[in-house]
LOVEX-838617 format. One record per residue (C-alpha): x, y, z; residue number from 1. Coordinates in steps of 0.1 Angstrom, whole numbers. Layout:
N
(site (X, Y, Z), NUM) ...
***
This chain:
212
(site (-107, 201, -61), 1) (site (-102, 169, -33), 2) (site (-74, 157, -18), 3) (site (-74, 118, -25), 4) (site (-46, 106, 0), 5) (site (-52, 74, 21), 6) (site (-47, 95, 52), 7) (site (-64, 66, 78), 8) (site (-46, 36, 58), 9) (site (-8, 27, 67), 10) (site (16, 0, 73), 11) (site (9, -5, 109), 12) (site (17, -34, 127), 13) (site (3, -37, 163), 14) (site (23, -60, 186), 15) (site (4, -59, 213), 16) (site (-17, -86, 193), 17) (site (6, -111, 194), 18) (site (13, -114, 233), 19) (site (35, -148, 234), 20) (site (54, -168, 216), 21) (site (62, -202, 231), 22) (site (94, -222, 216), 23) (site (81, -254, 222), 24) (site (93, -291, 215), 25) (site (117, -291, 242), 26) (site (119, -304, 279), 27) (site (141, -281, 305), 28) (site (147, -286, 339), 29) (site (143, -247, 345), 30) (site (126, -226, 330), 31) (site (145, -197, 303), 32) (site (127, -167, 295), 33) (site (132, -142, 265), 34) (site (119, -111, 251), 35) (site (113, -97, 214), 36) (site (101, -71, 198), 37) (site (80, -87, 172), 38) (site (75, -53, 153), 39) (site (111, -49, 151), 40) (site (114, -83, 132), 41) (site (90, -78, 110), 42) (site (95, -43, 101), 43) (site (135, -42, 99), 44) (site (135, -79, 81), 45) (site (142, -81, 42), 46) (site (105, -95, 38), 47) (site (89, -65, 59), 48) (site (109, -39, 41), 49) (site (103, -54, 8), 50) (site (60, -58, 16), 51) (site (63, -20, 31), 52) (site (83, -3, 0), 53) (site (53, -25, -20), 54) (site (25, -7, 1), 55) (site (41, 26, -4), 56) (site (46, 22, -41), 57) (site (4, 11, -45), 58) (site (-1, 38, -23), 59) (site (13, 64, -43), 60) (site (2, 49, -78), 61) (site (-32, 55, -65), 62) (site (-29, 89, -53), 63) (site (-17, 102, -84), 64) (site (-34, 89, -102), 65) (site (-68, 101, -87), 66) (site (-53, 135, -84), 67) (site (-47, 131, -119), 68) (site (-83, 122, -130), 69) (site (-97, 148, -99), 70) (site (-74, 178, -122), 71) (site (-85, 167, -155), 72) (site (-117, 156, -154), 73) (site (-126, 156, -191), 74) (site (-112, 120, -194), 75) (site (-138, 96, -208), 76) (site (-143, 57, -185), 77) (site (-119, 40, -212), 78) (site (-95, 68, -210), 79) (site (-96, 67, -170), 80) (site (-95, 26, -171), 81) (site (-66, 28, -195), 82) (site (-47, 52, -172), 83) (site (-54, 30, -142), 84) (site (-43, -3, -158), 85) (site (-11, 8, -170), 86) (site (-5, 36, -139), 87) (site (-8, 5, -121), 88) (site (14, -21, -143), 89) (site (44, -30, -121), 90) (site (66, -41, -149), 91) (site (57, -17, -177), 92) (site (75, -19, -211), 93) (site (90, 13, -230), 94) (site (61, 12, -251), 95) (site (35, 9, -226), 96) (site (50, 40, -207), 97) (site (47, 58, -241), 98) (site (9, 51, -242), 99) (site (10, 59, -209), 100) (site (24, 98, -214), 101) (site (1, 97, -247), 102) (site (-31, 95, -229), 103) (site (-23, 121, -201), 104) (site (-11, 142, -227), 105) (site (-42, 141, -244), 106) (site (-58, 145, -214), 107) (site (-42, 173, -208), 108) (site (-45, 190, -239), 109) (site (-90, 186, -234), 110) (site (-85, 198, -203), 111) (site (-68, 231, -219), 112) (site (-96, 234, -245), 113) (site (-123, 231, -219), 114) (site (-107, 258, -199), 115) (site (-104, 277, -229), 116) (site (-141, 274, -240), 117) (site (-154, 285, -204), 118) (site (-138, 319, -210), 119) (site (-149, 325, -244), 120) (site (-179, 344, -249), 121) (site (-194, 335, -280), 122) (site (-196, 297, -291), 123) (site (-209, 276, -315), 124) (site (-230, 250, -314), 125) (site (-201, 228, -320), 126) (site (-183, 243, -291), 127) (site (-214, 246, -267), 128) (site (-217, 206, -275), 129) (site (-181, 198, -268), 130) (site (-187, 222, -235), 131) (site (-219, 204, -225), 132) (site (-200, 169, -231), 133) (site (-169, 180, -207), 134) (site (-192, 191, -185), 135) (site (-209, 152, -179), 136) (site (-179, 138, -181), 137) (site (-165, 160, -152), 138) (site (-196, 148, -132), 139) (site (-188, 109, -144), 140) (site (-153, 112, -136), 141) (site (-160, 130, -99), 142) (site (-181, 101, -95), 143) (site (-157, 72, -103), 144) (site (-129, 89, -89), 145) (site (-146, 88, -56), 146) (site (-156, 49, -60), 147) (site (-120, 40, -66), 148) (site (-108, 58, -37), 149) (site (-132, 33, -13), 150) (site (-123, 5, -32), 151) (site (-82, 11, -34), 152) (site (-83, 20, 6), 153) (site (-103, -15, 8), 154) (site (-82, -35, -16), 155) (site (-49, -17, 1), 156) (site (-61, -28, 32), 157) (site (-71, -64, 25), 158) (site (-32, -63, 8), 159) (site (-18, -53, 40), 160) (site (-34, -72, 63), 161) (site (-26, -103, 44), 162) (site (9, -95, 40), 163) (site (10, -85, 77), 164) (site (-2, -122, 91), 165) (site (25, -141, 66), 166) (site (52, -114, 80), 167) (site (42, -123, 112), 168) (site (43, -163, 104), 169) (site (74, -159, 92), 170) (site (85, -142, 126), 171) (site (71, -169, 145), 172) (site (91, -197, 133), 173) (site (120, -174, 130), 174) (site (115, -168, 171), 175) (site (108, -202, 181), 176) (site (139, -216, 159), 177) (site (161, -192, 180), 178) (site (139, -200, 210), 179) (site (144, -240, 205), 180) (site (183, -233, 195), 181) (site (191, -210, 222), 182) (site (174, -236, 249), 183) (site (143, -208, 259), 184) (site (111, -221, 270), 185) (site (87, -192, 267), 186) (site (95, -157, 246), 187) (site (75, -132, 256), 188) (site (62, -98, 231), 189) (site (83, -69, 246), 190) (site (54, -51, 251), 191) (site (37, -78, 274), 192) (site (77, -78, 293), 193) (site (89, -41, 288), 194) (site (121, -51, 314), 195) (site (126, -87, 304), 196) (site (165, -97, 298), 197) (site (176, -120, 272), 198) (site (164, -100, 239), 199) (site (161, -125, 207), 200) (site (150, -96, 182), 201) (site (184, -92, 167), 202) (site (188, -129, 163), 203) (site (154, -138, 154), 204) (site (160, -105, 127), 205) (site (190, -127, 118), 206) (site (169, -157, 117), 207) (site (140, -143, 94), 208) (site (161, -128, 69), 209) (site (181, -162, 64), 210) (site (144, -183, 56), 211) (site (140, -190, 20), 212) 
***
């Protein structure tokens, strides 16, 4: 048995990549500084919470259902695609999630009869067929199931890095609206300015969660 979890792939979000923010499009006779915690205004804002909860959700979809295929691995490619399209389905109907529990069921119940053929002693040739069958499709399905775990973690990925640059776009303008407002002429990452006063996360927070 393997362990398909996407141990190396989380919602991370490194702040220390976005150093400055400048609220621009202003002249002042002094210079205002500010500090934010970019991370915190992603993370914490409706959008961030809403992208994360969608990571964790494709996250787990995937890992069952590899475990599932990794447990029972008598299911044929159109049985395994099947599962994976509707497993996957965000907005399943009643009837789908019935074909849904039919196929593992069914599933389930090969799996049964394979484990009950490998203890029995004497088969027919029926039986050493259906054995010999199980037994390629156990090596088919180890196969895929380990292609789909490089190409979720990569598609997961590609998801979340996407979603991460339009969080932090979204940030941006929330930060330099509050910067322009508020009269600041540089906002610094907190983690460039650790001791800065004047923190803008709570109302750039307040500023993100009010875009449309």
């Amino acid at each position: 048995m393997h362990t398909f979890k996407f141990v190396h792939l989380g919602w991370v979000l490194f702040a220390a990549l976005f150093a400055v923010v400048v609220g621009g499009g202003f002249q002042a006779a002094t210079e205002k500084v500010g500090v934010v915690d970019i991370s915190k205004v992603v993370e914490n804002s409706n959008y961030g919470k809403a992208n994360q909860d969608t990571f964790k959700k494709m996250k787990a979809a995937r890992e069952t259902l590899l475990e599932f295929i990794d447990s029972n691995r008598v299911l044929t490619i159109e049985q395994a695609t099947s599962i994976r399209d509707l497993s996957f389905k965000v907005d399943r109907t009643k009837a789908e999630d019935a074909k849904l529990d039919s196929l593992k069921a069914d599933v389930i119940a090969q799996t049964k009869k394979w484990q009950e053929l490998a203890t029995k002693s004497n088969l027919t040739s029926e039986e050493r067929t259906l054995v010999e069958d199980y037994a390629k499709r156990a090596q088919t399905m180890g196969d895929l199931a380990q292609r789909w775990l490089r190409d979720f973690t990569n598609d997961m990925q590609e998801w979340a890095d996407k979603q991460k640059l339009a969080s932090v776009s979204k940030a941006r303008e929330a930060i330099q609206s509050v910067a322009k407002t508020q009269g600041y002429t540089v906002v610094f990452e907190i983690g460039v300015a650790p001791y800065g006063a004047n923190d803008l996360s709570d109302a750039a927070l307040d500023a993100m969660n009010a875009q449309k």
